[in-house]
N, C-alpha and C positions, 0 to 999 in steps of 0.2 A: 633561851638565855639572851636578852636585850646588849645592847652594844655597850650599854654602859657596865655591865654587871662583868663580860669577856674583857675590857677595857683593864678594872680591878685584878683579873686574875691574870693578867699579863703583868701587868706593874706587880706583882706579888711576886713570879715565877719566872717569868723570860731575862729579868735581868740576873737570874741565877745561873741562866744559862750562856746569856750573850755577854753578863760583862764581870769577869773577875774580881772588880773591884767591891765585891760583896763582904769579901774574906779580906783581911786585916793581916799587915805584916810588921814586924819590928815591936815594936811598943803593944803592950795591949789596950785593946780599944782606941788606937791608932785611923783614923780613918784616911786609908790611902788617895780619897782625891775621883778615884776613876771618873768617879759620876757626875765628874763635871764637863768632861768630856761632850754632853748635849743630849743625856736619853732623852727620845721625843718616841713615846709609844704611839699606838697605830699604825700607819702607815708603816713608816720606819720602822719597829721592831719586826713585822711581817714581813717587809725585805730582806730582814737580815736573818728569818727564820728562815725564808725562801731559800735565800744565797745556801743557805749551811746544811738543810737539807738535799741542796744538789748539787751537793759538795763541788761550792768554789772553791778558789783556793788559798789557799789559807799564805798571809804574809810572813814574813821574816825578819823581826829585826831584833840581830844578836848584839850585844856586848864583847867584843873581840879580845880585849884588854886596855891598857891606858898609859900615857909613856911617864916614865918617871924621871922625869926631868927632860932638858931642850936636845939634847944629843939623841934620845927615843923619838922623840916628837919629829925631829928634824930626818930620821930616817924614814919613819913611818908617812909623814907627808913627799919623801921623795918617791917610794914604793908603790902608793895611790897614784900617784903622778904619772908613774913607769919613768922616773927621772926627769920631768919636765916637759913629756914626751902627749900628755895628756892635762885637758883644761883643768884647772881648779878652781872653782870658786867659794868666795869667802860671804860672812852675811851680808856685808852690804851691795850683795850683786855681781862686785867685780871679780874680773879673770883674767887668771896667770896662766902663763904659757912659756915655759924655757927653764931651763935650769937658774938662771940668774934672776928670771921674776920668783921664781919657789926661794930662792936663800932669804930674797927681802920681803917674802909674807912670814918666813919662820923669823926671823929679823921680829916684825913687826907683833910677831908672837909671842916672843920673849918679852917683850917690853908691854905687852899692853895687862898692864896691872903691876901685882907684887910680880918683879922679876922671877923668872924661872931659871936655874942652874943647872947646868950642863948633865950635873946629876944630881937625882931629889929623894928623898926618902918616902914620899907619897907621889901619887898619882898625881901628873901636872894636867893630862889631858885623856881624855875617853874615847877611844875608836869604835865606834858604828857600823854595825851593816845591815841594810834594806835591802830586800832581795825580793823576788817575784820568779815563778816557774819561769819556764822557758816558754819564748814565743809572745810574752807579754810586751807592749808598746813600750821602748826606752824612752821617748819621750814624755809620756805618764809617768812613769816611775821615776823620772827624775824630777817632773815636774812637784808629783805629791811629796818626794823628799824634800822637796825646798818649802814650799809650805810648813811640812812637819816639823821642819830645824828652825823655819822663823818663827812660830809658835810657841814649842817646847822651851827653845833657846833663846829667845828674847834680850835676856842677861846675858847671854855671853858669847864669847867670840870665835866661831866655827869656821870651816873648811869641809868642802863635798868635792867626791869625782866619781863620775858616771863611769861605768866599766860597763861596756856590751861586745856581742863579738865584732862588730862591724868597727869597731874602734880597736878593739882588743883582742887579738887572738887565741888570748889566754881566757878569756869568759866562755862562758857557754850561756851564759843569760846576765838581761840585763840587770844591775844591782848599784847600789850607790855607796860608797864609803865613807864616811862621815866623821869626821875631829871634830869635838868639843873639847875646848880650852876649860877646867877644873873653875878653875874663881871667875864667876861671872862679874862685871861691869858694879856691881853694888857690893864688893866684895865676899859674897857666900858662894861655899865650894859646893860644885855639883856633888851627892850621894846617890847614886842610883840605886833602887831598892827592887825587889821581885813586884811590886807596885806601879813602880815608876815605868817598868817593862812592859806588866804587863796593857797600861795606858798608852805608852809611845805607841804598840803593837795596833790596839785598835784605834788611835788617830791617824795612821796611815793608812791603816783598810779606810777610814770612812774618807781620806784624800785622795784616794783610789778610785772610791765609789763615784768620788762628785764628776771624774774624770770619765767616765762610763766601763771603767775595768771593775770583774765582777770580783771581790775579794773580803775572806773573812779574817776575823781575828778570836778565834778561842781557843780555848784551853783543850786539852788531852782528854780530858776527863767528860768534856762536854761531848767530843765526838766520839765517846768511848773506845778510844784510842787505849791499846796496853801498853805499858812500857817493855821493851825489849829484855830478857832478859842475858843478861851478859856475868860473868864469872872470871875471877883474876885468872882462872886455866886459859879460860877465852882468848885474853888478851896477852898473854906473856908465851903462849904456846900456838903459833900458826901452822898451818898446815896440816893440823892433827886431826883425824874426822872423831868428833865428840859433838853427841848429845847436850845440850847445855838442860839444867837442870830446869823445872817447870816454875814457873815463877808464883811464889804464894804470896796473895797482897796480904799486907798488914792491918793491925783492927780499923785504923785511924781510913785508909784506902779503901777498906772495905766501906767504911759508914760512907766516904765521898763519894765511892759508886751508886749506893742507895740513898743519897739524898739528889745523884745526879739524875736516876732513873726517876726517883719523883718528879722533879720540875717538871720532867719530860711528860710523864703518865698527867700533872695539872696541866699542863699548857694544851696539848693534843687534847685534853677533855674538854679545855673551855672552847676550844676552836670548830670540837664537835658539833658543841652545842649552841651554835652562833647560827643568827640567823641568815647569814650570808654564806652563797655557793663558795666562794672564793674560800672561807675559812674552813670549813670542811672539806674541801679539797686539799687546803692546806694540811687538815687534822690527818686527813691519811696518808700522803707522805711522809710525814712526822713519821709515823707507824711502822713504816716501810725501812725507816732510815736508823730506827733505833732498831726492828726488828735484825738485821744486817750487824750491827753492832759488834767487835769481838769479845767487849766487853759483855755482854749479855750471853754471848755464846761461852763464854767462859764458865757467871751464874751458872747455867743450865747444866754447864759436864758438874760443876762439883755437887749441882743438886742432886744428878743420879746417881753420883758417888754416894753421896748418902743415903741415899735409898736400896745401895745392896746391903744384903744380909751378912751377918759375921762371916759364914763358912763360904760367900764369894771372897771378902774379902780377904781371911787368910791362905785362901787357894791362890792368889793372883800374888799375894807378901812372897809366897812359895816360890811359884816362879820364877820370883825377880832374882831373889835369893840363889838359884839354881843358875843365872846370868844368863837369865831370857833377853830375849831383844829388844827389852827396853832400860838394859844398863848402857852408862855410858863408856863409851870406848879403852876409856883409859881404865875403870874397872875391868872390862876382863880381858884386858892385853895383861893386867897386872895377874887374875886369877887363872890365866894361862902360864905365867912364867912360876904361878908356884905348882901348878901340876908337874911341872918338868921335873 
């Protein structure tokens, strides 16, 4: 397979893998944008196949909440601060320091567009957070945050404060917190969509990258990550030792695991069959990395569930039934109190 031909099946397959923005949200046929972001396959896509199969580590950036109106806002930037106690900077570079500089950037908050009120019925402004494990360079991470906010944000009028522990005794790693003001500078309110996240997410891996910190931005599903399952017993009853129930994906889940195992099975084939050491080396970590998979190990138990015969499987209904030991707790503490 010629370089040009692996080239084609990367641009067909890798970006199903590396960038979200394939899938569409809100509107139908909606196109979120991602891919404007700079795909530059070759090189580039190989990097970031590289990074994800030896699993870097993956970025973070949440959506915290957003203040609804000046009196949220003005608390939430004292909080980031620790009261004045800690630098904030705003988009055009400068920094505040005290409590009396934070009252006149919220001050200057209020005012800069349609006034905001003390209290608002919508979201006046959006709180951020950019995070990286622990042990990564605070310097980096604060650096590619500023980048990412003058980028993204361009329109409107933000606030960041670095939180690490050497500033913070309350962090355990470094991480950035981030205000954007709702109505940007041309008057349109920010909406942030599962789109828009998942975009912010890989503009700071790749701000990350240019800084030499190794870091990915995918999806769950990419790195055949399960979702945890959890149950309102779970959560409303602590302390209680329960089994939490097996988690059955859905049809729709189901088809995203087999259309994520594809890309996977084209990508690793075309890199197979490349005529470069490097790609086939690359082909079989691939291999490695999905084989590990919990999501694949999941496939595999339910496929030999289906492959036992009726009279295993009503022998095993039987037992359960009988409150074998793979009932959960709170069943047969209950089938115990009716023996009484």
């Amino acid at each position: 397979m010629n370089r040009a031909q692996v080239e084609k099946s990367l641009a067909v397959w890798a970006g199903q893998l590396l960038y979200p923005g394939v899938r569409t949200y809100g509107q139908a046929g909606k196109n979120p944008g991602v891919w404007s972001t700079g795909l530059a396959y070759g090189a580039d896509v190989r990097a970031k196949l590289r990074a994800l199969v030896r699993r870097a580590p993956e970025v973070m950036v949440r959506v915290s909440g957003g203040g609804r109106g000046m009196r949220p806002i003005r608390a939430h930037l004292l909080y980031i601060s620790r009261c004045g106690k800690l630098e904030i900077e705003d988009e055009r570079g400068e920094k505040s320091l005290g409590r009396d500089a934070l009252e006149g950037l919220a001050e200057e908050w209020r005012l800069a567009g349609a006034e905001i009120p003390a209290k608002s019925h919508r979201r006046e402004a959006f709180h951020l957070m950019l995070s990286m494990p622990p042990d990564t360079d605070a310097g980096a991470v604060l650096s590619a945050a500023r980048d990412f906010a003058s980028a993204e944000f361009a329109q409107h009028k933000f606030a960041m404060v670095l939180h690490e522990p050497g500033s913070d005794p309350r962090s355990t790693r470094a991480h950035v917190h981030l205000v954007v003001r709702a109505q940007g500078w041309d008057g349109e309110r920010l909406k942030p969509s599962k789109a828009d996240l998942a975009r912010w997410r890989q503009v700071f891996a790749d701000r990350l990258i240019e800084r030499g910190i190794a870091a990915c931005a995918t999806r769950r599903q990419t790195r055949g990550e399960l979702q945890p399952p959890k149950t309102l017993w779970d959560h409303r009853v602590q302390g209680l030792a329960r089994k939490a129930w097996a988690l059955r994906p859905s049809a729709r889940a189901a088809a995203t695991e087999a259309n994520v195992l594809n890309a996977w099975r084209q990508v690793a084939g075309a890199l197979s069959r490349s005529e470069e050491h490097e790609d086939q080396n690359l082909a079989r970590e691939m291999l490695d990395f999905v084989r590990a998979m919990p999501m694949v190990a999941r496939r595999e138990a339910r496929l030999r569930r289906s492959e036992r015969t009726p009279v295993q499987s009503c022998v095993e209904r039987t037992q359960s039934d009988r409150g074998g030991p793979n009932l959960p707790e709170r069943v047969q503490r209950r089938d115990r109190s009716r023996a009484r």
